[in-house]
NULOKOL-528493 format. One line per field, with one value per residue (C-alpha): residue in one letter; chain; x, y, z. Coordinates in pm, whole numbers, always signed. Layout:
<sites>
rest [A  ...];
kette [A  ...];
u [X  ...];
v [Y  ...];
w [Z  ...];
</sites>
This chain:
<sites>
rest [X  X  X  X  X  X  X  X  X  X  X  X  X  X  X  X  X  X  X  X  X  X  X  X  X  X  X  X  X  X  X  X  X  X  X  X  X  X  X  X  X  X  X  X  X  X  X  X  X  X  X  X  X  X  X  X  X  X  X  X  X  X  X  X  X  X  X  X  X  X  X  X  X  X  X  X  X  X  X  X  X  X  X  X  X  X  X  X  X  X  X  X  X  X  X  X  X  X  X  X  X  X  X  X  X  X  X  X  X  X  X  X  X  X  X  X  X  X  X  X  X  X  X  X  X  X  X  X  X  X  X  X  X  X  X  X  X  X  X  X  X  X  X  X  X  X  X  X  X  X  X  X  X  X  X  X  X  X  X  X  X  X  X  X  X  X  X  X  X  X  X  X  X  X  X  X  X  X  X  X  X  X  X  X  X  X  X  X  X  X  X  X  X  X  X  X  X  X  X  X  X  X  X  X  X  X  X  X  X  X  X  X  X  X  X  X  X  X  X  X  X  X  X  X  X  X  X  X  X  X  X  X  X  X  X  X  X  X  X  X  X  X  X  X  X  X  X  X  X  X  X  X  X  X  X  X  X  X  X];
kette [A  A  A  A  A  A  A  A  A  A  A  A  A  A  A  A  A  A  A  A  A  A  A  A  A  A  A  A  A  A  A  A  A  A  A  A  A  A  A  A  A  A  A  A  A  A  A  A  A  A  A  A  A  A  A  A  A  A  A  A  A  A  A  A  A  A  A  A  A  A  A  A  A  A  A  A  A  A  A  A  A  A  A  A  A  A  A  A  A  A  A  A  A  A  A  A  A  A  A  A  A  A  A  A  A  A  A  A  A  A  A  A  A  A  A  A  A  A  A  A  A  A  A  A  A  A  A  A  A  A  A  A  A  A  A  A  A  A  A  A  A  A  A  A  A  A  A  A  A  A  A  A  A  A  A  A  A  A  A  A  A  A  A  A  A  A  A  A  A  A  A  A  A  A  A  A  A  A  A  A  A  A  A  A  A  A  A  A  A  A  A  A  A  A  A  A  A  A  A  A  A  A  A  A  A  A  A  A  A  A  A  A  A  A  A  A  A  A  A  A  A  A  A  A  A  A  A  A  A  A  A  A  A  A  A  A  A  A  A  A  A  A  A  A  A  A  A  A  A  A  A  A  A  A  A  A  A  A  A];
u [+0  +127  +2  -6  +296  +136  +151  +498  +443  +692  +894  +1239  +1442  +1607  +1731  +1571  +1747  +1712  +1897  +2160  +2255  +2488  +2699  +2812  +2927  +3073  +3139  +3498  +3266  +2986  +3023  +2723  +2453  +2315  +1986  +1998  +2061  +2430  +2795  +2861  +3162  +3077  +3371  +3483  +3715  +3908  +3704  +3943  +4155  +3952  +3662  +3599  +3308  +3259  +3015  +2862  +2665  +2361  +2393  +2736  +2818  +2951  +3030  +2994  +2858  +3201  +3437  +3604  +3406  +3619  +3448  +3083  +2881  +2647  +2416  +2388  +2227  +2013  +1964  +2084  +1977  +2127  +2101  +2156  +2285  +2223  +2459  +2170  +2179  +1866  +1907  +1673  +1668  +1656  +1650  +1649  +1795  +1744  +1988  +2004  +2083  +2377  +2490  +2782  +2788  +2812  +3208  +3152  +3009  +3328  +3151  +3481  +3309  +3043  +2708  +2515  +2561  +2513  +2421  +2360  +2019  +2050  +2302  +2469  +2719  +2839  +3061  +3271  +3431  +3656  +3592  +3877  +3793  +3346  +3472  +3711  +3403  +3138  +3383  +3467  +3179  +2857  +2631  +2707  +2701  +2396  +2230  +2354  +2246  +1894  +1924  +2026  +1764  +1517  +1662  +1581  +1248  +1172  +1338  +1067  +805  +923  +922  +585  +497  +622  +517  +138  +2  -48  +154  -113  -69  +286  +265  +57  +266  +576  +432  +343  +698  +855  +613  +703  +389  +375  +668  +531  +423  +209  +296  +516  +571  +772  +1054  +1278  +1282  +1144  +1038  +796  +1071  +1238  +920  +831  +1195  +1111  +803  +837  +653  +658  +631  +280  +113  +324  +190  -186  -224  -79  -354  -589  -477  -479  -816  -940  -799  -534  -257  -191  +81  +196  +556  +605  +362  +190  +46  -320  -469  -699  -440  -339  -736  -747  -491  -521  -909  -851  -1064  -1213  -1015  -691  -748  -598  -510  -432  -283  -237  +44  +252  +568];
v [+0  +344  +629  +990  +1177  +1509  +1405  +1330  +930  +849  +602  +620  +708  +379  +220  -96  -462  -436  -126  -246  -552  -318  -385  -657  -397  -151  -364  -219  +95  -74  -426  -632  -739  -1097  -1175  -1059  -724  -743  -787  -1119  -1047  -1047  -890  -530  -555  -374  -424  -215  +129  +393  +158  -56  -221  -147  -251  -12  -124  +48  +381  +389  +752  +685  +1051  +1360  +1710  +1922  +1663  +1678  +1502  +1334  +987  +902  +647  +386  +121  -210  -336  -130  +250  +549  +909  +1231  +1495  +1871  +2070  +2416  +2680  +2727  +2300  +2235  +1904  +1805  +1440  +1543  +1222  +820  +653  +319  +3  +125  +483  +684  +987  +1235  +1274  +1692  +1620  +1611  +1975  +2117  +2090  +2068  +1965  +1767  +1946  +1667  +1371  +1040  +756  +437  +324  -35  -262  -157  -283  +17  +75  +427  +530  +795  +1130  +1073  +707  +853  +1098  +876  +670  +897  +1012  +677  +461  +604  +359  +372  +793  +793  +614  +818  +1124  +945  +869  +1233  +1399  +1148  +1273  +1600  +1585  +1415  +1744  +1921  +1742  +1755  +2127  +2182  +1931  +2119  +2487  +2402  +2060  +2077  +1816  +1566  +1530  +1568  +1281  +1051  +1108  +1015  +703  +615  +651  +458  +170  +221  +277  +451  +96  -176  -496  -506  -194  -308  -291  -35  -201  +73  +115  +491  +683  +970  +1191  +1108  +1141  +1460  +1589  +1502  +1650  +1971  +1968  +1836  +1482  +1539  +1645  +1289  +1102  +1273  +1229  +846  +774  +905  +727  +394  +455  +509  +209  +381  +239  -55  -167  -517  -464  -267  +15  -136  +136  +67  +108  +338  +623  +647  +666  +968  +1129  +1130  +1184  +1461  +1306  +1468  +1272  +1426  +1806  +1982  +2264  +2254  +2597  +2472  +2217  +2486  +2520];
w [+0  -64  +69  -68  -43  +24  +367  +334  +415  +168  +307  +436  +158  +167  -134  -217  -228  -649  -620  -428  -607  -766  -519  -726  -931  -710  -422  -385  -215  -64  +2  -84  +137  +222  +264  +630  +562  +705  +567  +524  +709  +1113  +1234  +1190  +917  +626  +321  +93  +73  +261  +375  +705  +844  +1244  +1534  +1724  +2080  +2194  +2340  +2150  +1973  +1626  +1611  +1802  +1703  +1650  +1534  +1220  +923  +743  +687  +510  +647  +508  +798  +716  +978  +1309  +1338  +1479  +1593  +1483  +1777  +1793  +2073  +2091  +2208  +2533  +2591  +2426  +2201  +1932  +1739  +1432  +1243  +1257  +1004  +887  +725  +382  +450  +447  +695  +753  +354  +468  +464  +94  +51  +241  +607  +824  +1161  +1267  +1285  +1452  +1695  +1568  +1844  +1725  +1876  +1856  +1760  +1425  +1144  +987  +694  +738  +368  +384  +242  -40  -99  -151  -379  -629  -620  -749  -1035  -1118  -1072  -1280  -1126  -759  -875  -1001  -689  -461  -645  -609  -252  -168  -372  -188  +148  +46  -55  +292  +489  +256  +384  +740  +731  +527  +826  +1109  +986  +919  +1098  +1465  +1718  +1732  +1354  +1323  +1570  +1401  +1095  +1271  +1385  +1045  +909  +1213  +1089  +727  +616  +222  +186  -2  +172  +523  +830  +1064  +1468  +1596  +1685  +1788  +2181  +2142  +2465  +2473  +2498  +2186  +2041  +2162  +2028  +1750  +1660  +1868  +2159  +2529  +2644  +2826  +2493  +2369  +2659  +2592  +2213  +2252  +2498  +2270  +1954  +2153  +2261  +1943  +1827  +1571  +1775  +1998  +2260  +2278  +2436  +2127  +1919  +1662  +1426  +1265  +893  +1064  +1220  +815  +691  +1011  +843  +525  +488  +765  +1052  +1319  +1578  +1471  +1500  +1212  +1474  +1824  +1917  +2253  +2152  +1938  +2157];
</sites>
């Protein structure tokens, strides 16, 4: 099922097993993946000039926000967060990304330092590529070039959507649309649990607003039967029909919530 992207349910921005079976192309970049979703190597080892595979615990940072960016990366298996601090001490998540995605490619437009913190969420197998190594790459592999052109210009379009998001749909809505892109819904195939160990808090950094109006709106989607808890959030059909044929349930303003 997909769902309309003027919502900005539009998936991850992933790329797709087809798409990676390149790798058998290109694997001197990006080694290719087994069904699993991981490096067939288990270990964190050199996979070439400029490239290594690591593993990264739970809670473990991969990098911090002000050290120098010299390295892309690209998951292969679990997620991370990226987190902003502000100057005042105020941090923000300001993404989760997802096996399949890369992060840190800002080295490559001349960004010195690190602008966010990236803490892997889970447990991860990561592949770091160093700046040079991403750039002789691009220029000399069209293919693995022309994805990555596709997977950036995906990013972007879901920072559009985040923003249009932010700017004009209250917090009860922004959270309901969150929910339905942590369950990969507007992804082909059946929604899925929420896997991720995600507190209110996170949530609530995410979205903009406080953990009480997290804690509030969750209540009511349960008891309207858009979500469910089972040890883990399970995300219903009917929380994507609320939003996308604007139901009542989810108000399309809530001034109160704008903080």
């Amino acid at each position: 099922m997909k769902a309309s992207s003027a919502f900005g349910i539009s998936g991850s921005g992933a790329l797709n097993r087809e798409q990676w079976d390149y790798g058998r192309v290109i694997g001197h970049c990006i080694p290719p993946l087994d069904r699993a979703g991981a490096q067939n190597s288990q270990s964190p080892t050199e996979v070439g000039t400029g490239k290594t595979i690591a593993e990264f615990e739970k809670n473990q940072q991969v990098f911090g926000q002000g050290d120098v960016a010299d390295a892309v990366f690209y998951i292969q298996k679990g997620s991370v967060k990226l987190t902003v601090l502000s100057e005042h001490g105020k941090e923000a998540v300001v993404g989760i990304l997802e096996p399949g995605q890369f992060f840190g490619e800002g080295c490559l437009n001349g960004h010195p330092l690190r602008i966010a913190t990236t803490t892997a969420m889970e447990q991860c197998v990561i592949t770091s590529i160093t700046k040079e190594a991403m750039i002789a790459t691009l220029h000399n592999e069209p293919k693995f070039s022309g994805l990555f052109m596709a997977y950036l210009l995906t990013r972007n379009s879901r920072v559009e959507e985040d923003l249009i998001d932010q700017l004009f749909n209250s917090s009860e809505k922004r959270l309901a649309r969150l929910l339905l892109l942590l369950a990969h819904f507007g992804k082909e195939g059946r929604p899925q649990p929420i896997l991720l160990d995600m507190s209110q808090e996170t949530l609530a950094e995410m979205i903009g607003t406080t953990r009480s109006r997290v804690s509030f709106f969750m209540n009511k989607f349960r008891k309207l039967g858009l979500i469910s808890y089972n040890g883990k959030i399970e995300v219903h059909n009917s929380l994507l029909n609320a939003v996308l044929h604007e139901s009542p349930e989810i108000e399309r303003d809530d001034p109160s919530s704008k903080l």
